[in-house]
C-alpha positions in Angstrom: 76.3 66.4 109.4 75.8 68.7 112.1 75.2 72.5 112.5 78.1 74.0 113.2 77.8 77.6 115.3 81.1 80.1 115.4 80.9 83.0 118.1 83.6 85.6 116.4 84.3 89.0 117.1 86.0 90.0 113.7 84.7 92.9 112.5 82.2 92.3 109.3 81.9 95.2 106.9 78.3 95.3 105.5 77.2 98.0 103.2 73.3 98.9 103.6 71.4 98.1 99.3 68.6 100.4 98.3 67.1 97.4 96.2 67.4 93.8 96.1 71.2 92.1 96.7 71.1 90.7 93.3 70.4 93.3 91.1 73.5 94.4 89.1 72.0 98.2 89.4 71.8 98.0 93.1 75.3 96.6 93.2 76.8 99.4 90.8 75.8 102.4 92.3 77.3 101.0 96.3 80.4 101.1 94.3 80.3 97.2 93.1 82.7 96.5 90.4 85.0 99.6 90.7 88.2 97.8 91.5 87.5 95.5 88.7 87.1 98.5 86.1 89.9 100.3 87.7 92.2 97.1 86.7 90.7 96.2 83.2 91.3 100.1 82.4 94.6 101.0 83.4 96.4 98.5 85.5 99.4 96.5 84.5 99.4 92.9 85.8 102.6 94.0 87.7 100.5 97.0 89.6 97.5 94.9 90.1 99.9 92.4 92.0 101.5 95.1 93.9 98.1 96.6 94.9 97.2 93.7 96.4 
């Protein structure tokens, strides 16, 4: 299989990490995981769907 190159101009939305891309820490305090807790704390399955 060959390599495959795409020229695009969408946008890409990249956040800058103090620390390393895998560490849970670093991803927390760029705001990783807030929708999730926002859903598992308060959301009902019918305003997570109408969120979306």
């Amino acid at each position: 299989m060959g390599v495959m190159i795409v020229n695009t101009t969408e946008p890409r939305l990249l956040q800058p990490l103090d620390g390393s891309p895998s560490d849970i820490e670093t991803y927390q305090r760029v705001g990783g995981y807030q929708a999730w807790q926002k859903c598992v704390q308060g959301m009902t399955p019918e305003s997570i769907v109408n969120e979306l």
